[in-house]
The first five atom37 places (N, CA, C, CB, O) and aatype in JSON, in Angstrom:
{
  "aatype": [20, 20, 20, 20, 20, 20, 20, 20, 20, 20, 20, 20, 20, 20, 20, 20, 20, 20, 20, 20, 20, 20, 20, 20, 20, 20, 20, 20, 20, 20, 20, 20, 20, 20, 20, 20, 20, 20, 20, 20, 20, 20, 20, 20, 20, 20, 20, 20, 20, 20, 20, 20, 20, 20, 20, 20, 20, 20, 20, 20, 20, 20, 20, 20, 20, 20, 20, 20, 20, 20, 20, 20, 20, 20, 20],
  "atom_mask": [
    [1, 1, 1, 1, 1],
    [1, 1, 1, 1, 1],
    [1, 1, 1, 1, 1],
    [1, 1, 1, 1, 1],
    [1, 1, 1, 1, 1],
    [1, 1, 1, 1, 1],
    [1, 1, 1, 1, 1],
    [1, 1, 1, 1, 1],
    [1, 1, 1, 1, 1],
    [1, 1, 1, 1, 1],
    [1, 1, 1, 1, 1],
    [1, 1, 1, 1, 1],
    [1, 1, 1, 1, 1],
    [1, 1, 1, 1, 1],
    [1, 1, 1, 1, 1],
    [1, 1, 1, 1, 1],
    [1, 1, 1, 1, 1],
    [1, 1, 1, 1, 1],
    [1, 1, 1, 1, 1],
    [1, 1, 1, 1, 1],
    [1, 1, 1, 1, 1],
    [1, 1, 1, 1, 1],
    [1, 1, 1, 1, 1],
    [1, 1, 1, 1, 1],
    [1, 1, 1, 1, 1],
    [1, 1, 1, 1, 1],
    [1, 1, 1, 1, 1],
    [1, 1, 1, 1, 1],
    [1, 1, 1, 1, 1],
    [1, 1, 1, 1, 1],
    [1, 1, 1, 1, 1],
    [1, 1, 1, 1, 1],
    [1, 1, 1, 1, 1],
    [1, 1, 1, 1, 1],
    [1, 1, 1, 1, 1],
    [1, 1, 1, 1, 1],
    [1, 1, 1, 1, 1],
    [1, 1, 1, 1, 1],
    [1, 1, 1, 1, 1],
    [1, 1, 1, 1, 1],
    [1, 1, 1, 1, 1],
    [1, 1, 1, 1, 1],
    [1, 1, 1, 1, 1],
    [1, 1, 1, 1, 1],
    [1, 1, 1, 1, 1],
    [1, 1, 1, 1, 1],
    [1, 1, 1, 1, 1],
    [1, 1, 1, 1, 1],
    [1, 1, 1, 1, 1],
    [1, 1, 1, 1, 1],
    [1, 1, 1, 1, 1],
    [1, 1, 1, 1, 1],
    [1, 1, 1, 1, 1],
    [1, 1, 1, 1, 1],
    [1, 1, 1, 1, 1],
    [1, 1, 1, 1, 1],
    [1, 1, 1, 1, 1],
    [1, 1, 1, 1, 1],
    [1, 1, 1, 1, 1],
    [1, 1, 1, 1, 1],
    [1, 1, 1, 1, 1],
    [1, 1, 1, 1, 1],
    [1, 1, 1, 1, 1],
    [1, 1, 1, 1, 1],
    [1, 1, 1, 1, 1],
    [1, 1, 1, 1, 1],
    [1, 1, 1, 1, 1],
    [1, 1, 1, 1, 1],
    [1, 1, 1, 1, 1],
    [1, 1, 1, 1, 1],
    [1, 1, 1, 1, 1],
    [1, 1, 1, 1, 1],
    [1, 1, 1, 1, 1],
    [1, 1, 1, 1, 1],
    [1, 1, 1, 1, 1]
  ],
  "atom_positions": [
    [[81.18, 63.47, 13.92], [79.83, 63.63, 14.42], [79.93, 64.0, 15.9], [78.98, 62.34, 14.21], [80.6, 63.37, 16.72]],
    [[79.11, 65.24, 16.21], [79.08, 65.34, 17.71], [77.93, 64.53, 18.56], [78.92, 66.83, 18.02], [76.88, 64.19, 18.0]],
    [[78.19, 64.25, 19.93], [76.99, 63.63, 20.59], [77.22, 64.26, 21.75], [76.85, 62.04, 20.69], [78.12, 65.08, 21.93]],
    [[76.19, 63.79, 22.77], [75.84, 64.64, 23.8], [75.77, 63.5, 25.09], [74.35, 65.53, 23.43], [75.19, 62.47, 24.75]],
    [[76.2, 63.53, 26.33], [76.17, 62.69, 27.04], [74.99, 63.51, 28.03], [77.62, 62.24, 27.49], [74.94, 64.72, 28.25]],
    [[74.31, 62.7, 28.4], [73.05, 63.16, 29.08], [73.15, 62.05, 30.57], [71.43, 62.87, 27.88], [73.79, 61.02, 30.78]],
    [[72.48, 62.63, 31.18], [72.22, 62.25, 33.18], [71.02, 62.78, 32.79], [73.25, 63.2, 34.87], [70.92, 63.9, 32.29]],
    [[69.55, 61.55, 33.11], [68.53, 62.3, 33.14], [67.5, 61.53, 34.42], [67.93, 62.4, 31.57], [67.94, 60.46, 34.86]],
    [[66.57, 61.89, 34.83], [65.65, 61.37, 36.23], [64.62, 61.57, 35.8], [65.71, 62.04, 37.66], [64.13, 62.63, 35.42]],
    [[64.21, 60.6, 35.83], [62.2, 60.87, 35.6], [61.9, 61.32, 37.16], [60.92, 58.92, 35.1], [62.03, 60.69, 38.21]],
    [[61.48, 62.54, 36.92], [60.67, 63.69, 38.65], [59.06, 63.59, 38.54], [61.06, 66.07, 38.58], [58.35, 64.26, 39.28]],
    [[58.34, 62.39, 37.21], [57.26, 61.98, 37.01], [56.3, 61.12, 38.53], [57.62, 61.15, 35.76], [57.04, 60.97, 39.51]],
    [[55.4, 60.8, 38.66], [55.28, 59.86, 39.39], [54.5, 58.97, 38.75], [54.9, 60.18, 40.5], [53.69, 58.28, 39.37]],
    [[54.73, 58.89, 37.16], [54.14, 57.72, 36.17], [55.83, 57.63, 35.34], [52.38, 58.37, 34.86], [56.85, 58.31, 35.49]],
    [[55.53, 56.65, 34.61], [56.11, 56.52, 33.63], [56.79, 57.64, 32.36], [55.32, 55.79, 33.31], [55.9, 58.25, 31.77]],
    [[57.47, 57.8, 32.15], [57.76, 59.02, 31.28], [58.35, 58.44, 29.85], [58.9, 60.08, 32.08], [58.35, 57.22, 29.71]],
    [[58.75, 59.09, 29.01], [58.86, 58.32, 27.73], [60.04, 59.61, 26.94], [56.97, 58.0, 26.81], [59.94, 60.83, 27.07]],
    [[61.11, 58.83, 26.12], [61.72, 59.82, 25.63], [62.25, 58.97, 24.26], [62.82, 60.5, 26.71], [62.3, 57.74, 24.19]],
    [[62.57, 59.76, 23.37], [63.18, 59.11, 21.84], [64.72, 59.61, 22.15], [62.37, 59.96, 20.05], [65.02, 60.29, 23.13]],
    [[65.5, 59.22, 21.31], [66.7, 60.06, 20.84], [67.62, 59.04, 19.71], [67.72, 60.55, 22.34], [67.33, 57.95, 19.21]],
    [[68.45, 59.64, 19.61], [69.38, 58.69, 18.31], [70.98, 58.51, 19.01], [69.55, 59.84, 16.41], [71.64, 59.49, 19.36]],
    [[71.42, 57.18, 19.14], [72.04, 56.63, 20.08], [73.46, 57.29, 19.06], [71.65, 54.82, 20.47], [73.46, 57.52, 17.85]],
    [[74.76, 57.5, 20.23], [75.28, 58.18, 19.77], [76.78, 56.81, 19.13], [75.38, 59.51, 20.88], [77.79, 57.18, 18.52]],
    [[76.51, 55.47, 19.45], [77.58, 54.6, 18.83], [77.57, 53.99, 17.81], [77.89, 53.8, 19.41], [78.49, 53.58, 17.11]],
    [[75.54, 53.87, 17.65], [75.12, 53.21, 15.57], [74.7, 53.88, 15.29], [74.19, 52.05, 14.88], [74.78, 53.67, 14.08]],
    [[73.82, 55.36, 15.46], [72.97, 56.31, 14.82], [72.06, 55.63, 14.72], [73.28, 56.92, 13.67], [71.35, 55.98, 13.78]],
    [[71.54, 54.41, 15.47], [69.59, 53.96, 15.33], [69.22, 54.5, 16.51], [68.95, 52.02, 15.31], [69.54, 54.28, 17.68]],
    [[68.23, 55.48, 15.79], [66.84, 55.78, 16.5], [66.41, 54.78, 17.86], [65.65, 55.57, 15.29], [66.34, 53.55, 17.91]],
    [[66.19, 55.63, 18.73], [65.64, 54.5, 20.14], [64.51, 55.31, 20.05], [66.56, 54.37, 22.0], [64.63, 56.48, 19.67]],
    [[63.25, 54.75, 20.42], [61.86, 55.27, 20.64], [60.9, 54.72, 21.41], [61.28, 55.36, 19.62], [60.29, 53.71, 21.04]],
    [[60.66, 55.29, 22.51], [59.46, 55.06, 23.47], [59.86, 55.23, 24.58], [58.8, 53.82, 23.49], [59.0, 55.51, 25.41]],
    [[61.31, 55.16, 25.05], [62.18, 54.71, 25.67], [61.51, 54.88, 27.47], [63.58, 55.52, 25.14], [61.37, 55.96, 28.03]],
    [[61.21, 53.7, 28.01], [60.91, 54.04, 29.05], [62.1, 54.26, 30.51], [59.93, 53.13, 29.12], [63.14, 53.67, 30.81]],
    [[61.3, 55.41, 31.17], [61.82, 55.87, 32.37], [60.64, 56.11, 33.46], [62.63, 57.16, 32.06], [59.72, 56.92, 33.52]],
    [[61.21, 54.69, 34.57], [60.43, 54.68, 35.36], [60.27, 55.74, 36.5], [60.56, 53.65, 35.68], [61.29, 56.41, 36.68]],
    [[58.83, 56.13, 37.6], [59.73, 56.99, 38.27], [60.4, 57.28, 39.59], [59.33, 57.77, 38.11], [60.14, 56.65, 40.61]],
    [[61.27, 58.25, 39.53], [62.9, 58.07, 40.19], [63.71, 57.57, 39.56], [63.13, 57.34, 41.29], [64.8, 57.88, 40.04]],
    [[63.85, 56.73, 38.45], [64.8, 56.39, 37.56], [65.91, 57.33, 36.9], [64.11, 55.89, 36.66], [65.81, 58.41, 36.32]],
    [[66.84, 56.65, 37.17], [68.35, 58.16, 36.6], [68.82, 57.09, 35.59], [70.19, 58.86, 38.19], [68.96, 55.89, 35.81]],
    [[69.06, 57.81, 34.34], [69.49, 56.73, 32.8], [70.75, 57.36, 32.43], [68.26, 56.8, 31.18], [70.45, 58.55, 32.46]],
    [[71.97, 57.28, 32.1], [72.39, 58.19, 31.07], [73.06, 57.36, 29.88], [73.39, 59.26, 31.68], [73.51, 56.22, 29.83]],
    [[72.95, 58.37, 28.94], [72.6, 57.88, 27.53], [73.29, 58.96, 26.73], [70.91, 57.74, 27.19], [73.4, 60.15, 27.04]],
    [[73.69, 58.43, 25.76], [75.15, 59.12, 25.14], [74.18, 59.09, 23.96], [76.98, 58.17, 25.06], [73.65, 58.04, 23.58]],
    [[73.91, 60.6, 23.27], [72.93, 60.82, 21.99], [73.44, 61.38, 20.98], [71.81, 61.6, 22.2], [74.39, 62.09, 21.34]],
    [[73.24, 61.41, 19.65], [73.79, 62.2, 18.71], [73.16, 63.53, 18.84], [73.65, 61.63, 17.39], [71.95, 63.64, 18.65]],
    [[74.06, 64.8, 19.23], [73.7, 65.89, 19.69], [72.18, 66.79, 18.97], [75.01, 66.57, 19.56], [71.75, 66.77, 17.82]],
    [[71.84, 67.29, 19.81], [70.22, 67.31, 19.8], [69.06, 66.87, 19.16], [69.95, 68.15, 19.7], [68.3, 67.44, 18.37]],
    [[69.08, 65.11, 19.96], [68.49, 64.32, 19.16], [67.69, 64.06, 20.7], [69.42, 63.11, 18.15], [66.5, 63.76, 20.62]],
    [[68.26, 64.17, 21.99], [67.29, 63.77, 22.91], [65.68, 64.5, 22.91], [67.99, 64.01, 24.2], [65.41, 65.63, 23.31]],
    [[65.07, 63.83, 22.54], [63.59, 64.18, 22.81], [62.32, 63.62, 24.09], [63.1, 63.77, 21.53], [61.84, 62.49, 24.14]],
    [[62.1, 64.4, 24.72], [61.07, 64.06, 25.66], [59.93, 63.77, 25.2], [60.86, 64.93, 26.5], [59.4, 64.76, 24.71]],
    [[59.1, 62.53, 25.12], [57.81, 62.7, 24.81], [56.09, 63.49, 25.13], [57.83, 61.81, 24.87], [55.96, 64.52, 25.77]],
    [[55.46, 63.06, 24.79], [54.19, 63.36, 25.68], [54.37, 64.69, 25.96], [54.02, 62.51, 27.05], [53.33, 65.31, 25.73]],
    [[55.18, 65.33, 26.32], [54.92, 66.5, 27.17], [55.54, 66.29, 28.5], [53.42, 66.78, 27.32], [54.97, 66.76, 29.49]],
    [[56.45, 65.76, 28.61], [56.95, 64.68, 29.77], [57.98, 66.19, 30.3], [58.03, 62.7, 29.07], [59.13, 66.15, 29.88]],
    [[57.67, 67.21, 31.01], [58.48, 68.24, 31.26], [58.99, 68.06, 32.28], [58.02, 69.33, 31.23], [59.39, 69.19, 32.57]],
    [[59.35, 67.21, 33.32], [59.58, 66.79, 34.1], [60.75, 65.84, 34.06], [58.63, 66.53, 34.41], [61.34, 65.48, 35.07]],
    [[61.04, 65.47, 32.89], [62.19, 64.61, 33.15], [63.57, 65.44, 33.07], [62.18, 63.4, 32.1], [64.16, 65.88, 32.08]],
    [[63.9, 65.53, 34.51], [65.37, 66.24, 34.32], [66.49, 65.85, 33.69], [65.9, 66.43, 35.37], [66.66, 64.66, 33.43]],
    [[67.28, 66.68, 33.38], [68.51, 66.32, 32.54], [69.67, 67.12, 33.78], [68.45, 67.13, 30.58], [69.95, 68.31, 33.86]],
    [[70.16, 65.95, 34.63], [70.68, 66.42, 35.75], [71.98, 66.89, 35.05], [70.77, 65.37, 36.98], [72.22, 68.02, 35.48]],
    [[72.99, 66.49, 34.11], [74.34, 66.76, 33.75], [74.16, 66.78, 32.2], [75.46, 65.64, 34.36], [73.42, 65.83, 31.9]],
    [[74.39, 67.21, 31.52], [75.09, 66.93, 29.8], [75.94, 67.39, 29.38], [74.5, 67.2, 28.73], [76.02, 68.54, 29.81]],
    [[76.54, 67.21, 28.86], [78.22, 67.45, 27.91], [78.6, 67.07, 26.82], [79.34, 66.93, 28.37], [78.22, 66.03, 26.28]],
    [[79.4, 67.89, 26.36], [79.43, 67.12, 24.75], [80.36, 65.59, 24.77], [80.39, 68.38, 23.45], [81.07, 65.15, 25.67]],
    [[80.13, 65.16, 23.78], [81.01, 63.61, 23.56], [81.52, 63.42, 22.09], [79.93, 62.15, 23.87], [80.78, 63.94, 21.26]],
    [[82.55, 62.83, 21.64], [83.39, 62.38, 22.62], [84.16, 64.36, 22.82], [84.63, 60.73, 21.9], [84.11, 65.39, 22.14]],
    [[84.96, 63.79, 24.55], [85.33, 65.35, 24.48], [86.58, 65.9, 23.54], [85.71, 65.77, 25.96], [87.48, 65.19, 23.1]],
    [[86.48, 67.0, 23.37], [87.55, 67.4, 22.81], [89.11, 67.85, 23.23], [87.07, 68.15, 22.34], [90.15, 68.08, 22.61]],
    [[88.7, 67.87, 24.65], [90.01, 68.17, 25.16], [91.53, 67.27, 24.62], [89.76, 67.96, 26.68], [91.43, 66.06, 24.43]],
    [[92.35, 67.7, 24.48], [93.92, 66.74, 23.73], [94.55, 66.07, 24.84], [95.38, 67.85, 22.98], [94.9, 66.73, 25.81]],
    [[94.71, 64.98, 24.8], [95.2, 64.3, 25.6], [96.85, 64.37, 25.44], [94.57, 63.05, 25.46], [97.31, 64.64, 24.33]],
    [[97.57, 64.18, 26.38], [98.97, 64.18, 26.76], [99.8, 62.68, 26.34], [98.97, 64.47, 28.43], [99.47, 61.52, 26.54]],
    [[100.9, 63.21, 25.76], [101.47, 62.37, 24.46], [102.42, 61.54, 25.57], [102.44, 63.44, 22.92], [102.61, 60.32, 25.52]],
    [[103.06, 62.53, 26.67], [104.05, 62.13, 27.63], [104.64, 60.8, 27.6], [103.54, 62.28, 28.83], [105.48, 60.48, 28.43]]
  ]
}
């Protein structure tokens, strides 16, 4: 299963709200509050992060896939 590691900031000056599906049990998180100026990051099952409301404002400062794929050294 792929997931997605997310850096995100509520740039709201209310409350902002986002769902997604957590990327270590696969349960659903929903409502999820982000206060604002708040920076969260949250490891999701890949494109499962959802912004609510219309919440266009909450940046997604970094994301990357998880876990990575690069091969680690046997040495």
């Amino acid at each position: 299963m792929s997931g997605e590691k997310y850096i995100i900031r509520n740039d709201n000056t209310t409350n902002a709200f986002f769902n997604y599906q957590r990327y270590d049990n696969q349960l659903w998180q929903y409502q999820i509050q982000l206060s604002p100026g708040q920076t969260r990051t949250i490891w999701a099952v890949k494109d499962t992060f959802i912004p609510t409301f219309g919440n266009l404002k909450i940046t997604i400062l970094d994301s990357y896939p998880f876990p990575t794929s690069t091969p680690t050294s046997t040495n």
